[in-house]
N, C-alpha and C positions, 0 to 999 in steps of 0.2 A: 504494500500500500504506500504509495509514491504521491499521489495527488493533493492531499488534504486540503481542503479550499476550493478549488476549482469551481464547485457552488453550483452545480444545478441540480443539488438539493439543500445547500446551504439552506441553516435555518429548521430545518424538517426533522419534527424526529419520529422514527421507524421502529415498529414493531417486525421483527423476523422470525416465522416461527419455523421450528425442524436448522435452526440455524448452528449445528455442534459441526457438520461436516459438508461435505458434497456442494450442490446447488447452494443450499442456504448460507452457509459459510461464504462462497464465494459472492451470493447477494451482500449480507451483512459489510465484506471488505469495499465493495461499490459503493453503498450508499457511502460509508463512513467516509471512502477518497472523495465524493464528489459531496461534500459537508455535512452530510444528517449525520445526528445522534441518533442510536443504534440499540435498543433493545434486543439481546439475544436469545431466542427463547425455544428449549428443549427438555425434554424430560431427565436429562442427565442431571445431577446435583454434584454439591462439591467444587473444593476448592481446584480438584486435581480435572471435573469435567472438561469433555474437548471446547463447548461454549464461553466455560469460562476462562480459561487458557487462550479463546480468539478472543474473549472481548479485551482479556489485559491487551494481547495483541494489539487491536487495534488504540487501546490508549498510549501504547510506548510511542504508534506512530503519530502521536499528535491528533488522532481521534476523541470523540467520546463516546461511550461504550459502556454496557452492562450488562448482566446476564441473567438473564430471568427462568425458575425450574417449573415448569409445569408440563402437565398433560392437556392437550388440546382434546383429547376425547372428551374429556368431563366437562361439562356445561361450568361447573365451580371453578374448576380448576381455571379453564381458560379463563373468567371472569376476573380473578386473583393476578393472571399474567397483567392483565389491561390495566387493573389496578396498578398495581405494581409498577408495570411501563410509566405510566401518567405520575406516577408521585417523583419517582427517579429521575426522569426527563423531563417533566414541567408540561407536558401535554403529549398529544398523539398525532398525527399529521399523515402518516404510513400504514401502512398495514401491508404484508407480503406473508400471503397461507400455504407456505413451500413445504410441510410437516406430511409426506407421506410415506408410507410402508406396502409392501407386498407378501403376499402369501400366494402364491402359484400353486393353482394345479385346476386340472381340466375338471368342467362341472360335477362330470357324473362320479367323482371322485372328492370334491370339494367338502371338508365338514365346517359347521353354522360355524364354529368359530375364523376359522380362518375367513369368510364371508363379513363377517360381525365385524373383527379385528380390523379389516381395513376402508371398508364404509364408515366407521367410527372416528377413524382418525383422517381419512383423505376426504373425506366430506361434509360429516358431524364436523370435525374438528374446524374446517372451514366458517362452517355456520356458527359455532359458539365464538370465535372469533372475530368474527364480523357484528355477527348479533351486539358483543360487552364492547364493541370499537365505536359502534354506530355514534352514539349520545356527543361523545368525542368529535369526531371528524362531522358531524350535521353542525356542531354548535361556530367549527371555523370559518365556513364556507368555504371550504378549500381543504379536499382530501386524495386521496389514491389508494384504491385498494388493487392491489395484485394477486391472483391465483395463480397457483404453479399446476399446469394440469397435465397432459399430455397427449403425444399424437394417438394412442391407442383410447383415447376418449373419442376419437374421432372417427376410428376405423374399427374398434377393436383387436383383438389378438386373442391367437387359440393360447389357452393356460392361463388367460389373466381376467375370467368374466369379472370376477370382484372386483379386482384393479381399474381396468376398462370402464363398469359400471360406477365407481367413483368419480373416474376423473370426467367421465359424458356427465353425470351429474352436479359436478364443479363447476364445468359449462355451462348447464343449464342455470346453477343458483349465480354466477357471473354474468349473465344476461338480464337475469330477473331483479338483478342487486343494482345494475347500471340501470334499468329502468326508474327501479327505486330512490334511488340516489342524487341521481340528475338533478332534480330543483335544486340541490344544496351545493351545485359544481364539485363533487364528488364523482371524480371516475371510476371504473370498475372492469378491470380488464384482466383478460388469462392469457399465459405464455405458456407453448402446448411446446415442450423438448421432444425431438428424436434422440437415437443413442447418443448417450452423452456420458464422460465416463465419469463414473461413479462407483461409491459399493454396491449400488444394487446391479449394477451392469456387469461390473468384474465377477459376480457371483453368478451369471449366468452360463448354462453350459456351451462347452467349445462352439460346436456347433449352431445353436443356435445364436451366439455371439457373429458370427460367421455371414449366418443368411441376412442378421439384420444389417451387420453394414454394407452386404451386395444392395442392401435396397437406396442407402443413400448416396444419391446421385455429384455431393462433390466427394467422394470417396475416404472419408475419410473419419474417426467419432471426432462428434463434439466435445465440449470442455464444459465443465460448470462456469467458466466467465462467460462464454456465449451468451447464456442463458442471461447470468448475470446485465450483461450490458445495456438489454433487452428491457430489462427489470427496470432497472436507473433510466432509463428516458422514459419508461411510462408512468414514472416517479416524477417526471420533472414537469416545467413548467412548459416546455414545447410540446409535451403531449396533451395541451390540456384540451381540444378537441376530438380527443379519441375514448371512446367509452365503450361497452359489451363488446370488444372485439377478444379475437382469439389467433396468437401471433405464434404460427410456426416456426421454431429454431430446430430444424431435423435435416440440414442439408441437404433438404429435397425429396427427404424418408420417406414422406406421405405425399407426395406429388403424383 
């Protein structure tokens, strides 16, 4: 983190959630170079967690930064995050719902919990989220909410109904949030990753590691800055005519 200041989020401060590694991590390092304070928020705790180890991070570089422990499944718990964001930083401005998980396996094989487990946190978690942010970002007139969703919300994948049906659902509550939002100049927008590399990506098998990046057409994975970058302008103030949209970073994955 190199930029500090550069300001086209100066001023703004950001809730991140699922931000200990991957995507999140590298949203949290954007916003904080391009000026927002940084609420870091994951379910890990502790002085020794990976969140709270980025957020010192980003204060050595001249950032500000904090780490926040919750679970976004729980209607409370996220409500506690919000809290918590707003007393540490002085208000809310941001909101980016990156906090998701996977349990793969093909339906006729799928048990309730692995279904439960991740509608809970890539979705529910979403909505609680959003829901304890709202009061917050209505009373500025002027907010930004981000969903992290992805191209298999769009297309599907064999092995991921639950995952897939989160993230189409994410979509859907990202359209209906930017409807709702609008009067208050609150945008509401989802950035839909192809492979991108990650833990969850590195954990997938050779092969099927394999066929996804034949599909992407600049040949090559993506990175969690991609993503990130994507993130930081629909944060800023240049995006501020863009709302319910759904912004593919999959190098042409789903094209």
């Amino acid at each position: 983190m190199d930029r500090v200041g550069q300001g086209i989020c100066a001023g703004r401060r950001a809730l991140v959630t699922g931000a200990a590694r991957g995507i999140g991590a590298a949203i949290a390092r954007e916003l904080a170079a391009r000026g927002a304070a940084v609420a870091l928020l994951d379910r890990d705790d502790g002085s020794e967690s990976c969140h709270a180890l980025l957020a010192e991070e980003l204060l050595a570089a001249g950032g500000t930064a904090v780490a926040v422990a919750a679970d976004v499944a729980s209607f409370e718990g996220a409500a506690r995050a919000v809290r918590e964001t707003v007393a540490r930083l002085g208000g809310l401005d941001i909101l980016v719902n990156n906090a998701g998980i996977n349990r793969d396996g093909v339906l006729w094989k799928m048990a309730e919990v692995q279904w439960d487990e991740v509608l809970d946190v890539n979705l529910k978690g979403a909505f609680n989220c959003i829901r304890h942010a709202a009061p917050h970002l209505k009373a500025h007139g002027w907010g930004r909410i981000v969903n992290v969703a992805s191209i298999n919300g769009l297309r599907g994948k064999f092995g991921q109904a639950n995952y897939s049906a989160s993230k189409a659902g994410l979509i859907g509550l990202t359209k209906a949030a930017a409807r709702e939002f609008g009067r208050f100049q609150v945008t509401v927008n989802a950035v839909a990753p192809g492979l991108i590399e990650t833990a969850m990506t590195a954990a997938m098998p050779e092969e099927a590691r394999r066929r996804s990046l034949e599909e992407v057409v600049l040949g090559r994975i993506g990175q969690p800055e991609d993503i990130a970058a994507v993130v930081a302008f629909l944060c800023s103030e240049g995006a501020r005519h863009i709302t319910g949209e759904v912004i593919r970073v999959d190098g042409g994955q789903a094209m």
